[in-house]
C-alpha positions in Angstrom: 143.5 50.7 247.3 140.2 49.7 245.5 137.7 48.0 247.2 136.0 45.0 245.6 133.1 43.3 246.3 131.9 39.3 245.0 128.7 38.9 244.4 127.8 35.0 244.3 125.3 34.7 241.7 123.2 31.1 242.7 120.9 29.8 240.5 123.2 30.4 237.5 124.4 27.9 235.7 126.7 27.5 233.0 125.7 24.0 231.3 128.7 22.1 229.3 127.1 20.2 225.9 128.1 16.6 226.3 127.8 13.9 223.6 124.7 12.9 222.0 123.5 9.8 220.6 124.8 10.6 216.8 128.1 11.9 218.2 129.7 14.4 220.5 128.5 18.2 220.3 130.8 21.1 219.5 132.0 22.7 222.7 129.7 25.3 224.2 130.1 27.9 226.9 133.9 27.5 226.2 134.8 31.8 227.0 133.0 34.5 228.5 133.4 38.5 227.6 134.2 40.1 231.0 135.3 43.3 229.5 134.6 46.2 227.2 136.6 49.0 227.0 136.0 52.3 225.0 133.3 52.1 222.3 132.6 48.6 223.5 130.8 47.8 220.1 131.9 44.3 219.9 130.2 41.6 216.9 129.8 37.9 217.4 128.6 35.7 214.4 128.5 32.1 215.1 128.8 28.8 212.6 125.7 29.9 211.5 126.2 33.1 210.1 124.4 34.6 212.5 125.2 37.6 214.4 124.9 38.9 217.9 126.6 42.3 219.5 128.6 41.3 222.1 128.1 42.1 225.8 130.3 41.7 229.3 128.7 38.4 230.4 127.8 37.3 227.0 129.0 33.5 226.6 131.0 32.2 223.2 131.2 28.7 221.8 133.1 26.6 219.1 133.5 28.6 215.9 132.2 31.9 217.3 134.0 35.0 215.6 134.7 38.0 217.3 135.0 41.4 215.7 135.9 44.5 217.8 135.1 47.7 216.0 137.9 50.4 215.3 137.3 52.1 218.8 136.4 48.7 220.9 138.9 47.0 223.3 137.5 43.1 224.4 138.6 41.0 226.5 137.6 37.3 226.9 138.2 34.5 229.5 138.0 31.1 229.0 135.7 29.2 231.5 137.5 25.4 231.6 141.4 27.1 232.8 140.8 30.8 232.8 143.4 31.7 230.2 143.0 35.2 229.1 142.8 36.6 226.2 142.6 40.5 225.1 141.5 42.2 221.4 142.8 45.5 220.1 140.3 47.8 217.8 140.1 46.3 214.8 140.6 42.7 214.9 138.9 39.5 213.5 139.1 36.4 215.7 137.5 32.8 216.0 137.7 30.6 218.5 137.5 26.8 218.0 137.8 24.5 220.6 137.8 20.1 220.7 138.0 17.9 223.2 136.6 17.7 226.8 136.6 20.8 229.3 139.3 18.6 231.3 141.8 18.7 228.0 140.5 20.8 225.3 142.5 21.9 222.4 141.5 25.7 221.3 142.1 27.3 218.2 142.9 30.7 217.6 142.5 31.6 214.1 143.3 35.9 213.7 142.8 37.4 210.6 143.8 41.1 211.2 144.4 42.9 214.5 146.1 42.5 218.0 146.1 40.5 220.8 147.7 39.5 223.8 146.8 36.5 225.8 147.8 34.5 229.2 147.4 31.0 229.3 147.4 29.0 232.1 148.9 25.7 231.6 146.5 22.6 231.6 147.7 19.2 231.1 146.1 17.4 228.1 145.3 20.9 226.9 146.8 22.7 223.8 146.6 26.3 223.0 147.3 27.0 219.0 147.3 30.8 217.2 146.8 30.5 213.5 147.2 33.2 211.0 147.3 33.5 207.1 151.1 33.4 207.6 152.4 30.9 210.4 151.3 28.7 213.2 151.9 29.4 216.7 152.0 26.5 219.5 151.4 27.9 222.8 154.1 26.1 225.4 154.6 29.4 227.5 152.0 31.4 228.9 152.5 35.4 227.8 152.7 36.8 224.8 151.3 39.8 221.9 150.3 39.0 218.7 150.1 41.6 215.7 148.7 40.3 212.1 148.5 42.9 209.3 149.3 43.4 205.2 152.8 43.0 206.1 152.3 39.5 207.5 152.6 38.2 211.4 154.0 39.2 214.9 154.5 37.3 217.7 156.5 38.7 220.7 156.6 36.5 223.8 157.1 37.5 227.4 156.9 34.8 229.6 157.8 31.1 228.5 158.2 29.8 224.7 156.3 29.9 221.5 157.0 27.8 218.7 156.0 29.8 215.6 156.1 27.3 212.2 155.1 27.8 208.3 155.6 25.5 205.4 159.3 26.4 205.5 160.5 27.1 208.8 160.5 26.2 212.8 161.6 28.8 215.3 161.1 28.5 219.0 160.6 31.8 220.4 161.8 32.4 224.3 160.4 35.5 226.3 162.2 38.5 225.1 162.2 37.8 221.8 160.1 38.7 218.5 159.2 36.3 216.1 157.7 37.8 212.6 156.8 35.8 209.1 156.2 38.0 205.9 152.6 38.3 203.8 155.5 37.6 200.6 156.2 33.7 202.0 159.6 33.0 204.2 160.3 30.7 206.8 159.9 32.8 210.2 162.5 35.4 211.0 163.5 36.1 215.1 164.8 38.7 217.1 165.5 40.2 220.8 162.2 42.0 221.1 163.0 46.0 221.0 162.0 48.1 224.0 159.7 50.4 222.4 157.7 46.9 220.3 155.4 46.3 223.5 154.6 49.7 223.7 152.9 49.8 220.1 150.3 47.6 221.1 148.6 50.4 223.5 148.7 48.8 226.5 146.4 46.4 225.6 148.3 44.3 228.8 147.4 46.5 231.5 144.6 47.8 234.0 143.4 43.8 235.0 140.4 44.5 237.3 139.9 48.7 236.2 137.7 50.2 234.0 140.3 52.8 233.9 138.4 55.6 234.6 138.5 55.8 238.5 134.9 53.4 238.7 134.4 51.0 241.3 134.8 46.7 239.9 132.9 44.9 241.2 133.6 40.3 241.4 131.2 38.4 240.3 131.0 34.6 240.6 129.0 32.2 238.5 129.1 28.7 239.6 128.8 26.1 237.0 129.2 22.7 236.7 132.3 21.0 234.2 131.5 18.0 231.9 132.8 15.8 234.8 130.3 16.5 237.1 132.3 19.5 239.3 131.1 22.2 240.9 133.4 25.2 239.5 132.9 29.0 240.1 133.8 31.6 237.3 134.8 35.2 238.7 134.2 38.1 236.6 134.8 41.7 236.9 132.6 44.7 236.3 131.9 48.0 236.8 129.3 48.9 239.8 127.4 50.7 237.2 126.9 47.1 234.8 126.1 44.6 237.6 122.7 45.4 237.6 122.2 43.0 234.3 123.7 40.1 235.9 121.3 40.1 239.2 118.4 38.2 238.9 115.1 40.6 239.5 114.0 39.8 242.8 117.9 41.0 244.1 117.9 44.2 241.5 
């Protein structure tokens, strides 16, 4: 079994923007990048048009967009409930978020590509996927999502997602596939086929492995919520990357 190590980081601190004088902030620090698989070429362009290449470690905000290249795997956690989320090659997504860190409402909005994503449940809290074809409410807490020419995919496997357009309302339990057209159409459903999962190239497995036999090791960042807690954020890397997260004096 592999061994992992945690490696408490002090001194780092991930600050939450609170409201200012003319009027509360947009959210910061609301997801970390705690993987990169393959290519690991991942872009990040922010509300200001300005662009970053991602790294593990590297922290996202309100309105960030994330662009994997056609050979990059991502994965992201969010810091306020730890919901994952994980990108196929290929795939545009930005992530909005409003509210406080104790309820905040985040926004999916996936132009092209895959995903799948875990939420964990947080009361207050909403979890939406928009896409140029439907709206997905998060009330369950597994599922894949697929958006390409032909329109959108949405196959849940734990819990329920309720998958809406202009014409239509479906709720969609685990085991089934929901799927809206590029041509218009209220939402379609169906008992999810055995061989649909296994399209999206595992992009659900190896949690905690770099898949290629490497030692993880946890890292935890503490960091304090907009209320004042003291919280701890646990990452995952390979023994090779942890250098860039120690400070000098422990490299």
């Amino acid at each position: 079994m592999k061994r992992f190590t945690t490696l408490l980081l002090t001194g780092v601190l991930l600050s939450v923007a609170g409201a200012s004088v003319a009027g509360a902030q947009a959210p910061q620090n609301i997801a970390i990048v705690y993987k990169l698989l393959d290519d690991q070429q991942l872009a990040i362009q922010d509300l200001t048009n300005a662009v970053r290449p991602g790294q593990i470690g590297a922290l996202l905000n309100h309105g960030d967009l994330l662009t994997t290249s056609a050979e990059t795997r991502a994965a992201v956690r969010f810091t306020d409930d730890g919901s994952i989320l994980r990108m196929n090659p290929n795939t545009d997504l930005q992530i909005r978020a409003e509210g406080d860190r104790t309820a905040m409402r985040k926004t999916l909005q996936i132009d092209f590509g895959e995903l799948w994503a875990r939420v964990t449940k947080q009361e207050g809290g909403e979890y939406r996927i928009e896409t140029p074809t439907a709206v997905a409410a998060v009330k369950g807490t597994e599922f894949y999502v697929r958006v390409n020419d032909q329109g959108t995919t949405i196959i849940t496997t734990e819990g329920v997602i309720e998958f809406f357009n202009d014409v239509g309302t479906v709720d969609i339990p685990a085991g089934v596939t929901g799927t809206t057209t590029a041509a218009g159409g209220a939402p379609n459903m169906a008992a999810t086929q055995p061989n649909e999962i296994a399209t999206f190239g595992g992009i659900a497995e190896g949690e905690g492995t770099t898949g290629t036999g490497e030692d993880i090791v946890e890292i935890a960042i503490p960091y304090v919520d907009a209320a004042g807690n003291q919280k701890t954020l646990i990452i995952r890397v390979p023994r090779s990357k942890v250098a860039r997260y120690l400070p000098p004096a422990l490299d």
